[in-house]
C-alpha positions as CSV (number, residue, x, y, z in Angstrom):
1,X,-13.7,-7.2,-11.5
2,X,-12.1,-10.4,-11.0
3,X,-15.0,-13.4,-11.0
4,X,-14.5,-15.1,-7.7
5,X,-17.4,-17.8,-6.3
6,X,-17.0,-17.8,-3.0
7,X,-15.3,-20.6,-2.2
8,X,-12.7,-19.3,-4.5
9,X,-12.1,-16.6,-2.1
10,X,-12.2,-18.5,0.8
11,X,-9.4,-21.0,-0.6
12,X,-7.5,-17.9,-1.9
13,X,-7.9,-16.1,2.2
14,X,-6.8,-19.7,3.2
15,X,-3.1,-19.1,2.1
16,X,-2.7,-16.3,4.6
17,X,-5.1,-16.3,7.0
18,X,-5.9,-19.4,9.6
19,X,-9.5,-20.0,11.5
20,X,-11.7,-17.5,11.4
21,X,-14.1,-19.5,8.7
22,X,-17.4,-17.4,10.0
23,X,-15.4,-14.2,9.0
24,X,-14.4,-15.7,5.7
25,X,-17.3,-16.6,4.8
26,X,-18.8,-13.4,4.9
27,X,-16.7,-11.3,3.4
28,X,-16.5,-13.9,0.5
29,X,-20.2,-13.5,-0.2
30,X,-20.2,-9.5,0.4
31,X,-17.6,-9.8,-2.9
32,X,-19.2,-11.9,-4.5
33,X,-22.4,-9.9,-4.1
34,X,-20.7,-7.2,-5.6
35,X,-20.1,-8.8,-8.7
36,X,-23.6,-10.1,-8.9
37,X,-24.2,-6.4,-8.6
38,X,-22.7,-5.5,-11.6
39,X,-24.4,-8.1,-13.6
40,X,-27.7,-6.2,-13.2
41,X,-29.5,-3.6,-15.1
42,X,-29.3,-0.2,-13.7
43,X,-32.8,0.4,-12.4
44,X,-31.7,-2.3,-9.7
45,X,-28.3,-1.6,-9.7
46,X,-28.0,1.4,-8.0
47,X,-30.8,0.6,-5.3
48,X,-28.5,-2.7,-4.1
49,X,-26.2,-1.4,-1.6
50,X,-23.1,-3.1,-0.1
51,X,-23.8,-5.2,3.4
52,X,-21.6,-3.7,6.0
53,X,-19.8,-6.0,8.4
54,X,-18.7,-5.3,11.9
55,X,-16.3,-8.4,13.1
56,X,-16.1,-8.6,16.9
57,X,-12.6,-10.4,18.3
58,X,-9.2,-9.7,20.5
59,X,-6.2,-8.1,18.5
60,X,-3.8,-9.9,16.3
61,X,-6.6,-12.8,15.5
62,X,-7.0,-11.6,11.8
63,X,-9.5,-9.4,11.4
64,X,-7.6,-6.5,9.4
65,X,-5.5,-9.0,7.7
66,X,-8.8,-10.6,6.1
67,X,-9.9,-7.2,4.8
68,X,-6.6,-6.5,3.0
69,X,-5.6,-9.7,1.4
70,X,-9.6,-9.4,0.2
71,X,-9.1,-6.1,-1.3
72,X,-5.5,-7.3,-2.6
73,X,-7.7,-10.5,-4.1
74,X,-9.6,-8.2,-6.6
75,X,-7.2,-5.1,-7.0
76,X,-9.6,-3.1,-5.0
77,X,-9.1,0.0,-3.2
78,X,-8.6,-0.4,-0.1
79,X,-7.9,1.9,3.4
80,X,-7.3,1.5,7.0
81,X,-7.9,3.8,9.2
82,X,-8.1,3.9,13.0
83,X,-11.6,5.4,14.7
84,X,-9.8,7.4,17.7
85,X,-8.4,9.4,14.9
86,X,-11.0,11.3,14.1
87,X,-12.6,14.4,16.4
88,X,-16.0,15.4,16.6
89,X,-16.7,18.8,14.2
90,X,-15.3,22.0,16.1
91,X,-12.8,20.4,17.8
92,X,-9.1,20.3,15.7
93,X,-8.3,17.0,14.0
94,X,-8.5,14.4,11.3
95,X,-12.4,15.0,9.8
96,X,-13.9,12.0,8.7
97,X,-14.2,13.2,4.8
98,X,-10.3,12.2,4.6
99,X,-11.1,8.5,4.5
100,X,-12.8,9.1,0.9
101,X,-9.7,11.2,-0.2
102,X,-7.4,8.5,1.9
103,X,-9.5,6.5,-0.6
104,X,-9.6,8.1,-3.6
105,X,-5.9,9.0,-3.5
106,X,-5.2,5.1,-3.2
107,X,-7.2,4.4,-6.5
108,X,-5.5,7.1,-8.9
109,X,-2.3,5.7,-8.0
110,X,-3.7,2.0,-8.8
111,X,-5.3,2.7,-11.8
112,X,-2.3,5.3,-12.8
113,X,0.1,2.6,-12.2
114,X,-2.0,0.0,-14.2
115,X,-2.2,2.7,-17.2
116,X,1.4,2.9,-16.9
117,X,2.3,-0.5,-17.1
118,X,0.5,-0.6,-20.4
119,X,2.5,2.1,-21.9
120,X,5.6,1.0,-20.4
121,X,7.3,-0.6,-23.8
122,X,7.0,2.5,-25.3
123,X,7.4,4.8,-22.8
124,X,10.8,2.9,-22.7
125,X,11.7,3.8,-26.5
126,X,11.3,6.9,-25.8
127,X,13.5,6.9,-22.5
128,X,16.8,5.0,-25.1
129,X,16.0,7.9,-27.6
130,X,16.5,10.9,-24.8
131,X,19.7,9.2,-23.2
132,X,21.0,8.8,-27.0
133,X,20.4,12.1,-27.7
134,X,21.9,13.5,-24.3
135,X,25.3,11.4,-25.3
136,X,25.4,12.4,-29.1
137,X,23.6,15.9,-29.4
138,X,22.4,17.9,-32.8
139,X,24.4,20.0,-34.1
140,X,21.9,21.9,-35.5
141,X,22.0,24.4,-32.3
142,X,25.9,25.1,-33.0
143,X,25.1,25.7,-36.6
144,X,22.2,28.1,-35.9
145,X,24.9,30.2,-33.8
146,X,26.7,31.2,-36.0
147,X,28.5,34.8,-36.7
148,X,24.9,37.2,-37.1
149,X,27.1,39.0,-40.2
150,X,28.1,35.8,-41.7
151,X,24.1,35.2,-41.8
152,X,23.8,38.6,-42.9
153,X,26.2,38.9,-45.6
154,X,26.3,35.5,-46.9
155,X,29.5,34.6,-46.6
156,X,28.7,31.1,-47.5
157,X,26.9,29.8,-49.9
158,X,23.0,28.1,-48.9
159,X,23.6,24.8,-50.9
160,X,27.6,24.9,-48.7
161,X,25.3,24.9,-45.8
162,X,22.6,22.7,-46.8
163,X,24.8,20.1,-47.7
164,X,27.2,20.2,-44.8
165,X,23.8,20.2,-42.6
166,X,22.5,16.4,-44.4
167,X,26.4,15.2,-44.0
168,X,26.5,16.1,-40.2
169,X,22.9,15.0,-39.5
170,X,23.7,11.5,-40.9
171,X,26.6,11.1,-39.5
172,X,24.9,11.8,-35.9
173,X,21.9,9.3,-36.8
174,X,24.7,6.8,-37.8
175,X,26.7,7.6,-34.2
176,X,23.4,7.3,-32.3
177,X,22.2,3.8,-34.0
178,X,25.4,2.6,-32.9
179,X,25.2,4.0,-29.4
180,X,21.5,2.9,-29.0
181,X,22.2,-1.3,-30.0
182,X,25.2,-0.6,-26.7
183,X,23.1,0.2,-24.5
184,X,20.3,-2.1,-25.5
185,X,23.5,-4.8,-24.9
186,X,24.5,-3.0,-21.4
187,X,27.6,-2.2,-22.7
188,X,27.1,1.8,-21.5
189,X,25.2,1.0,-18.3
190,X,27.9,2.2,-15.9
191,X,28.6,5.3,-18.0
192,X,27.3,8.6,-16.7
193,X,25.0,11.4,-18.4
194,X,23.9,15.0,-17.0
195,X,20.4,15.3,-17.0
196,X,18.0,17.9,-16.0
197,X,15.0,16.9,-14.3
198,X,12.1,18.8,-11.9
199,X,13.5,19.2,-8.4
200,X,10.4,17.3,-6.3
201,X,11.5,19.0,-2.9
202,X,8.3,19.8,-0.3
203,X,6.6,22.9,-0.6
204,X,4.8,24.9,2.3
205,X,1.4,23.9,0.4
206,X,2.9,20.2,0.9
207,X,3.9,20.5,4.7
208,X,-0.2,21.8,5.4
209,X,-1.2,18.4,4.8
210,X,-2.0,15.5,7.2
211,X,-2.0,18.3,10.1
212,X,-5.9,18.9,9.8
213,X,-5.7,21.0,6.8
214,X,-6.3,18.3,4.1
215,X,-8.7,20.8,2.0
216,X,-6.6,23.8,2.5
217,X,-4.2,22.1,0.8
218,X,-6.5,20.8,-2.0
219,X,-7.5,24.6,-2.6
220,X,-4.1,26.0,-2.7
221,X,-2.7,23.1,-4.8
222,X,-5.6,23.9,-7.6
223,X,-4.8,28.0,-7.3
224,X,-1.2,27.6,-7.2
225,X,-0.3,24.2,-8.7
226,X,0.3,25.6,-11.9
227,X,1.1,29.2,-11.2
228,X,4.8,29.3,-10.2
229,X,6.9,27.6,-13.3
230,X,8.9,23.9,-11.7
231,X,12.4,24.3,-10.5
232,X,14.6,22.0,-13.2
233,X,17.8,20.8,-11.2
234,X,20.9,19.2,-12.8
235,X,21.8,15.6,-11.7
236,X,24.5,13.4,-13.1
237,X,23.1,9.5,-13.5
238,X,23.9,6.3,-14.9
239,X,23.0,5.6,-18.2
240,X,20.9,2.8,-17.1
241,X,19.3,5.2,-14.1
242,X,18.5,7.7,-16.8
243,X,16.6,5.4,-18.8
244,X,14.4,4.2,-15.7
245,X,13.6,8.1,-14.6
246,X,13.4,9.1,-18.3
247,X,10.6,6.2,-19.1
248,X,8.8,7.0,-15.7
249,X,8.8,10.9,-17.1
250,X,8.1,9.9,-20.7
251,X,5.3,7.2,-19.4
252,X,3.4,10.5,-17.4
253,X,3.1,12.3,-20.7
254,X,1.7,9.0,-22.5
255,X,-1.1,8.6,-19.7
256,X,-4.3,10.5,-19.9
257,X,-4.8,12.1,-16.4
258,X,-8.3,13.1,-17.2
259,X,-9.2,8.9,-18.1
260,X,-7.3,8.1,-14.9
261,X,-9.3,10.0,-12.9
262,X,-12.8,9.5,-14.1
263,X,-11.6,5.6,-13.9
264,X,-10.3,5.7,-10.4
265,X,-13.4,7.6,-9.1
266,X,-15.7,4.8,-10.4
267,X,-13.6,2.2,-9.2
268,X,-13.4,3.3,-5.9
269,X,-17.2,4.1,-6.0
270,X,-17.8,0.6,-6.5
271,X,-15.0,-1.7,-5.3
272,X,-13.3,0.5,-2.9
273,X,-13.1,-1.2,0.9
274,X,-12.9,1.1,4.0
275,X,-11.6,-1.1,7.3
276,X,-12.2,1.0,10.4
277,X,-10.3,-0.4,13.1
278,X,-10.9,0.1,16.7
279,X,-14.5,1.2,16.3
280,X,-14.9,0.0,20.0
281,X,-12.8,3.1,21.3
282,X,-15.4,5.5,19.9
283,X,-18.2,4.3,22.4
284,X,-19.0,6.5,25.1
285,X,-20.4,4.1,27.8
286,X,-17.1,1.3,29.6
287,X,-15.1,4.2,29.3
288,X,-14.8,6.0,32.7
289,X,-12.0,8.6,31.6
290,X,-13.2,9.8,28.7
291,X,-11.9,12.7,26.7
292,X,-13.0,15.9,25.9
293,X,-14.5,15.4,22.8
294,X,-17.5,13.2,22.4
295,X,-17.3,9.6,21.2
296,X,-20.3,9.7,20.1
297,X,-20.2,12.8,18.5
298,X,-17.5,11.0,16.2
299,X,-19.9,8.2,15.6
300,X,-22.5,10.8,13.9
301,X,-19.8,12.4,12.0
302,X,-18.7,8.7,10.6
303,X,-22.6,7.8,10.0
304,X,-23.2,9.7,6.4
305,X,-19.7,8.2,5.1
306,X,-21.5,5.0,6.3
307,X,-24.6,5.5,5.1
308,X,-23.7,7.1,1.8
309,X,-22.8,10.5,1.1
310,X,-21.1,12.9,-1.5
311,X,-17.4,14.0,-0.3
312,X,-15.8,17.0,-2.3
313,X,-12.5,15.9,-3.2
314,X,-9.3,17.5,-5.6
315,X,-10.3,14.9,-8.3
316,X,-14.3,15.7,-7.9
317,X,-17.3,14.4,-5.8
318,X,-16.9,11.1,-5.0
319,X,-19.8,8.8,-3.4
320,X,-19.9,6.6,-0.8
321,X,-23.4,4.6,-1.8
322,X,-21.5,1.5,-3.1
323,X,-18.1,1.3,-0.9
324,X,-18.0,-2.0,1.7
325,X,-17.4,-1.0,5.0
326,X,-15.9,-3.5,7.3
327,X,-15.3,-2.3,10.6
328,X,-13.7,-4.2,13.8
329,X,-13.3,-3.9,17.5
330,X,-12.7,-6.0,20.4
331,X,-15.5,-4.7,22.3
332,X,-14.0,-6.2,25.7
333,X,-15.3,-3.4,27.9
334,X,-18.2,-2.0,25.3
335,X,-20.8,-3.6,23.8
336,X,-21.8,-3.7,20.4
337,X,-25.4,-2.4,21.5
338,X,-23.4,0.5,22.5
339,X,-22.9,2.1,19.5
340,X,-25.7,4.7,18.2
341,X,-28.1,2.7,16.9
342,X,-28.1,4.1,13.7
343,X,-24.8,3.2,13.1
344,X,-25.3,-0.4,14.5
345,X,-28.2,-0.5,11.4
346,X,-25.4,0.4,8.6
347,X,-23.3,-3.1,9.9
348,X,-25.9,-6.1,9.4
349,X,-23.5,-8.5,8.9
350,X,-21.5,-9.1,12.3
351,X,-19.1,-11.9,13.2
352,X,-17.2,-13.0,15.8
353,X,-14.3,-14.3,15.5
354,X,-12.5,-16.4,18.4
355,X,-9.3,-16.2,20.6
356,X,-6.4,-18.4,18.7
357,X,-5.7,-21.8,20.3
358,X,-2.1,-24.1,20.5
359,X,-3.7,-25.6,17.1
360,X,-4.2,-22.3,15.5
361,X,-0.9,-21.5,16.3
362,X,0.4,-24.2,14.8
363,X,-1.2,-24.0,11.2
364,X,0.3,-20.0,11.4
365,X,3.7,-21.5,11.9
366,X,3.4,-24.3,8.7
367,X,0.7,-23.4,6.5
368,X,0.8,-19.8,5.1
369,X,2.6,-18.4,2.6
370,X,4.1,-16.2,4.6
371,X,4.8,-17.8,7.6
372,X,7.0,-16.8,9.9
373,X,8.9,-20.1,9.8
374,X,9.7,-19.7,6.0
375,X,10.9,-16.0,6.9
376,X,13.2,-16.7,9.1
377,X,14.4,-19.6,7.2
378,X,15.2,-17.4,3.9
379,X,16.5,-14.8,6.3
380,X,19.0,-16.9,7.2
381,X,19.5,-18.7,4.1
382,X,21.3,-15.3,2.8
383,X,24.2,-16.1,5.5
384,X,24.7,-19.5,3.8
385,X,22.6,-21.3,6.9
386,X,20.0,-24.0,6.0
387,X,17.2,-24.0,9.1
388,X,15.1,-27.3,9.9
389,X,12.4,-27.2,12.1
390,X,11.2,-30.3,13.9
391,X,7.5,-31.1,14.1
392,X,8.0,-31.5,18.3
393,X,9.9,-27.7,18.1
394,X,6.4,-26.0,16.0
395,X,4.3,-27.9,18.7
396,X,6.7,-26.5,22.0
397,X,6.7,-23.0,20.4
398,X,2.7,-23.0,19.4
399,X,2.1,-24.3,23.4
400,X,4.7,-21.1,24.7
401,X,2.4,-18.4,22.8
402,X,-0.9,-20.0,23.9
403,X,0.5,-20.2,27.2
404,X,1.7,-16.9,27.3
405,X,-1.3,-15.4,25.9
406,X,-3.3,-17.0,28.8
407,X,-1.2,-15.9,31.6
408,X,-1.0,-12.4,29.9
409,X,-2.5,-9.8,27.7
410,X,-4.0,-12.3,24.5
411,X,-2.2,-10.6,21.5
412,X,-3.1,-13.7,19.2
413,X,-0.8,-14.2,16.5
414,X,1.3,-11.1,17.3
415,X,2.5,-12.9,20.1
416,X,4.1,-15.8,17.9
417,X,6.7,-12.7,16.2
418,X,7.5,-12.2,20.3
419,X,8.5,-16.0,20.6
420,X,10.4,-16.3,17.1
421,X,12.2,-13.4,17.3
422,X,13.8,-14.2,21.0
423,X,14.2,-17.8,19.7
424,X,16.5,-16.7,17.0
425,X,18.1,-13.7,18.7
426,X,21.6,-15.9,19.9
427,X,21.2,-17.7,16.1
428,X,20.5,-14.3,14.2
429,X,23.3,-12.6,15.8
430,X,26.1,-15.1,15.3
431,X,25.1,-16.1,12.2
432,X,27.2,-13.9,10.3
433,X,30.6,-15.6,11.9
434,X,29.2,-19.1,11.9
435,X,31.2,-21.6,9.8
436,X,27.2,-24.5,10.2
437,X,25.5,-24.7,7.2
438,X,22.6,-26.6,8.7
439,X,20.8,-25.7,12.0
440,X,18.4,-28.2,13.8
441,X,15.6,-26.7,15.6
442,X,14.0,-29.2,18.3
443,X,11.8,-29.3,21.0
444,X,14.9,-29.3,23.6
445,X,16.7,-26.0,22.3
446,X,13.1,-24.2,21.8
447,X,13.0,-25.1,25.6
448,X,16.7,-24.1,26.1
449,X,15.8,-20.5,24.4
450,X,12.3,-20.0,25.9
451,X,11.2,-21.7,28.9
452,X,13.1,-20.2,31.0
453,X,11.6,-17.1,30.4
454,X,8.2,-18.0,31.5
455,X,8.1,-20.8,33.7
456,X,7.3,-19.8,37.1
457,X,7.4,-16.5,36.2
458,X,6.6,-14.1,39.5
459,X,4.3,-11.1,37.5
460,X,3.6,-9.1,40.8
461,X,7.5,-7.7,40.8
462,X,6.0,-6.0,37.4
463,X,3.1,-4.6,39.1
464,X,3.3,-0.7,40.1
């Protein structure tokens, strides 16, 4: 695990995510309780548990993006998943156990990718030496076929033979030492080679899943999976396509599956991170229309996940004891105190975090690494056009969203990717034919583009 304090973390979540400091600072001492965790002997160990947070707030004011750039921070596991997707048992649906095999799935492809990465040199050798071969073959197959009575009655003589066999073989280790140094130049990159490789199309076990029969599928993959030999299809590639599928295939067969596994069950065990999102929806009282199935009935079915609990998965029983659970809702017509109150005991840690303001929006549009004014800039940029924001343009188009997340539904920062994209609409789609290399962007043609739009805007028209 990567040692973080947690002000480190908080400077790192700084890069992406604006406001929101209460949040920050709790998830940044949830990790970095984690690693103290791990510093301690194992009699203590196992009796810490993880601190569960619940973080109360509108949509689009950060709350999922702060759990997945924390997860991304230490190469963690990490899985979103949305509460109203889940049925109480009996009824047909997604069952809760498929956020630990969501989970689980997530971490053998981490730590399989990580295992590959290390192997990848020679996993690439390998690769050069199977295209080589594939453009100058043995010959030892052709001289193995020969006439059965010429075998029989020894037409030719053994040392004939032997000797022809050592010319020919160093003459094809000569021809493939010379082809090998080409490609290694990129001289053959563009020539084609027939290869035969396993033809990945979906199976009917494949199509079960992600339709309510997640362990069906498990079953019928570990009784079938190897029973029916794999379809091998011909394809003609590039030389230097061949070498990228051949060191992918040759990298598999370096990796031990059985020391991915065991590693990816552990680490998602203890550094995997669940985000449940709109765990608000899955209260029974505010809701006047409810569905059939009970929300609180969904709530009971999530508590043992929460809690800590044993889930049978393909790869083995994985537990939940250690895994962070950060879940989220707006809780605008609930209330927290809503939930059962045994799943309000499994979040201690609850923040709120606030609506944005003009300000807020104006640190999203500057500060970030991604920011959506840098996007659109090196969007752009590709079509020869340099952009230039003006400070008085990020201050009119900060003011529009806050405006129009006053007037109207408050979307937070999802409402600034509703301003920017009808700002550059005209620009984007002229771009292509425009002979300007430099575009201004000011507070008069932000006005030009968007104020229109919603100034004195008459709403009741809209209303049904």
């Amino acid at each position: 695990m990567i040692e973080l304090t947690p002000i480190e973390i908080i400077n790192e979540l700084d890069k992406y995510i604006i406001g929101q400091d209460g949040a920050k600072k709790s998830v940044a001492v949830a990790l970095r309780n984690r690693y103290r965790r791990n510093l301690l002997p194992d009699e203590i160990k196992n009796e810490i548990t993880p601190k569960n947070i619940l973080m109360i707030g509108p949509t689009g004011v950060g709350k999922t993006e702060i759990a997945r750039r924390l997860a991304k921070l230490v190469n963690a596991p990490f899985v979103k998943v949305e509460a109203t997707k889940f049925t109480e048992v009996g009824y047909v649906g997604r069952d809760v156990d498929s956020i630990v095999r969501d989970i689980i799935e997530i971490s053998v492809r981490m730590v399989k990718t990580e295992k590959i990465e290390d192997v990848k040199d020679k996993a690439y050798d390998m690769a050069l030496e199977r295209v080589t071969e594939a453009l100058v073959p043995s010959n030892k197959k052709k001289s193995k076929s020969q006439n059965p009575l010429e075998a029989l009655f020894n037409y030719t003589s053994k040392d004939e033979d032997e000797e022809k066999s050592i010319e020919e073989e160093e003459k094809m280790k000569t021809n493939r030492y010379y082809i090998k140094e080409k490609i290694k130049r990129g001289e053959l990159k563009d020539h084609y080679i027939e290869v035969e490789i396993e033809d990945s199309s979906s199976s009917t076990i494949d199509m079960l899943s992600g339709i309510g029969f997640e362990q069906m599928s498990i079953n019928l993959q570990d009784m079938f999976g190897n029973v029916f030999p794999k379809k091998l299809k011909k394809r003609k590639v590039s030389i230097e396509e061949g070498i990228k599928m051949f060191t992918q295939i040759e990298a598999q067969k370096l990796i031990d599956m059985d020391t991915v596994v065991e590693e990816a069950v552990k680490r998602a065990e203890d550094r995997g991170i669940v985000f449940i999102d709109e765990i608000d929806k899955i209260v029974g009282k505010g809701y006047s229309n409810s569905p059939d199935v009970s929300r609180e009935g969904v709530q009971r079915d999530i508590l043992p996940i929460v809690e800590g609990s044993t889930v049978m998965t393909k790869y083995g029983p994985v537990k939940t004891d250690h895994m962070l659970f950060i879940a989220a809702g707006a809780f605008h017509i609930s209330k927290v105190s809503d939930l059962i109150p045994e799943l309000q005991g499994r979040f201690p840690v609850r923040v709120e975090l606030g609506s944005l303001t003009k300000d807020n929006f104006i640190e999203i549009l500057m500060k970030p690494k991604n920011a959506l004014t840098k996007q659109y800039k090196a969007l752009l940029k590709t079509e020869g056009i340099d952009i230039i924001f003006k400070d008085d343009a990020i201050c009119e188009i900060a003011e529009i969203a806050a405006f129009m997340n006053e007037e109207s539904e408050d979307i937070g920062a999802r409402r600034l990717y509703t301003v920017m994209e009808k700002l550059f609409e005209e620009l984007s789609f002229m771009a292509s034919d425009s002979k300007e290399k430099e575009f201004v962007i000011d507070c008069d043609y932000v006005r030009t583009m968007l104020r229109d739009d919603i100034k004195d805007k008459d709403i009741n028209k809209y209303i049904i």
